[in-house]
N, C-alpha and C positions, 0 to 999 in steps of 0.2 A: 493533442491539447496544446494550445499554445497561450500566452497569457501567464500572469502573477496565478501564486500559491500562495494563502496567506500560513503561516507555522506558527502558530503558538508560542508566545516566549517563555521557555523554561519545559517546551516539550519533551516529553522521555519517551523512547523507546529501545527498543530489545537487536537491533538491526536485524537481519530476516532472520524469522521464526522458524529455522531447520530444525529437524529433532537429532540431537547427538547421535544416533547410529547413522543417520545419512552426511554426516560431514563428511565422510572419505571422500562423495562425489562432489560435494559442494559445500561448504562451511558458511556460515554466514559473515565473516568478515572477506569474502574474498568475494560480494554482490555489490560495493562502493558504500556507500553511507546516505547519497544522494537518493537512490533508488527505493530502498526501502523506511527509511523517512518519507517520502510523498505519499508511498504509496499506503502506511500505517495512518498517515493522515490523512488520505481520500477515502479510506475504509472507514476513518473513523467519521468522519464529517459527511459519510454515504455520498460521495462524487464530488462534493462542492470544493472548489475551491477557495471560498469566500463565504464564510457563514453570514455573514450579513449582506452578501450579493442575491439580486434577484434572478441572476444569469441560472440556465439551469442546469442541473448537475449531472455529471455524469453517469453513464451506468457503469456497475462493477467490471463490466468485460472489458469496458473504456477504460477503468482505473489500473486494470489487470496487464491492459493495452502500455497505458503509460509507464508502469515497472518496467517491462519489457525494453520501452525505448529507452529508458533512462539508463539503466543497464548496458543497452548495447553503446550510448555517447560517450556513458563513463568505461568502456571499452574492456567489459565484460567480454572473458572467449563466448563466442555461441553455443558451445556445449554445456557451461554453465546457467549462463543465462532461459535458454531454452528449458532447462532442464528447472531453474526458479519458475519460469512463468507454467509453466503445466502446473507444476506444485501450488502456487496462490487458486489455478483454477480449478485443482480439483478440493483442493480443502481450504479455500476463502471463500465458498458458501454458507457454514455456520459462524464465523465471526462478522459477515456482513448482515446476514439476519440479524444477528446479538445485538446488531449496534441499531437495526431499522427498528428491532421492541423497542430496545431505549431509547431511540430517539421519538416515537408517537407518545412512550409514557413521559417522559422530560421535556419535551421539547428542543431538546438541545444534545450535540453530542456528547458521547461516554468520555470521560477521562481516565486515562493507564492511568 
C-alpha cells in the first residue's frame, strides 16, 4: 500500500492485542507503535484508508499484509514480526467481521 493514512485525531488504542501468557514470545510494546496503529485503523475502517475516499479498500489479508511491512521498516526482528503476523491472521477474522456488522448497521466505522 502506498499513499496517505488518514488517523483519527484523538485515536486510542491498545498497541498489539497479545494475550498476557504469550508475552514471553512477543509482547506488545516490543511490535513499534507504527505498526499496530494502521493496522487497529485498517481493521477498523475495513481497508480504507480514507473514509471519505472513493479509492477502494483493502482486503484484510492486504491490511494483515501492511502490519507485516510496517513492522519489518520499523525494524522488527523477523521472529517477532512473523510470529505477529500469523497471529492477526489467524484470530483477526472475528474482529473484522465485528467491525463489517457494524459498519452495514451504522454506516460508518466502530469506535474503541
Amino acid at each position: 500500500m502506498q499513499g496517505d493514512i488518514t488517523i483519527p485525531a484523538g485515536y486510542r488504542f491498545d498497541l498489539a492485542s497479545v494475550p498476557r501468557w504469550a508475552w514471553r514470545l512477543v509482547a506488545p510494546f516490543e511490535l513499534s507503535l507504527v505498526a499496530p496503529l494502521v493496522h487497529d485503523v485498517l481493521y477498523e475502517q475495513l481497508g480504507r484508508a480514507d473514509m471519505d475516499s472513493d479509492a477502494p479498500a483493502l482486503t484484510r489479508k492486504q491490511v494483515d499484509q501492511v502490519f507485516l511491512h510496517l513492522m519489518e521498516r520499523e525494524g522488527i526482528p523477523a521472529f517477532r514480526r512473523r510470529l505477529a503476523y500469523r497471529a492477526v491472521r489467524m484470530g483477526g477474522g472475528m474482529p473484522w467481521k465485528k467491525n463489517q456488522r457494524y459498519y452495514r448497521k451504522h454506516g460508518k466505522p466502530s469506535r474503541k
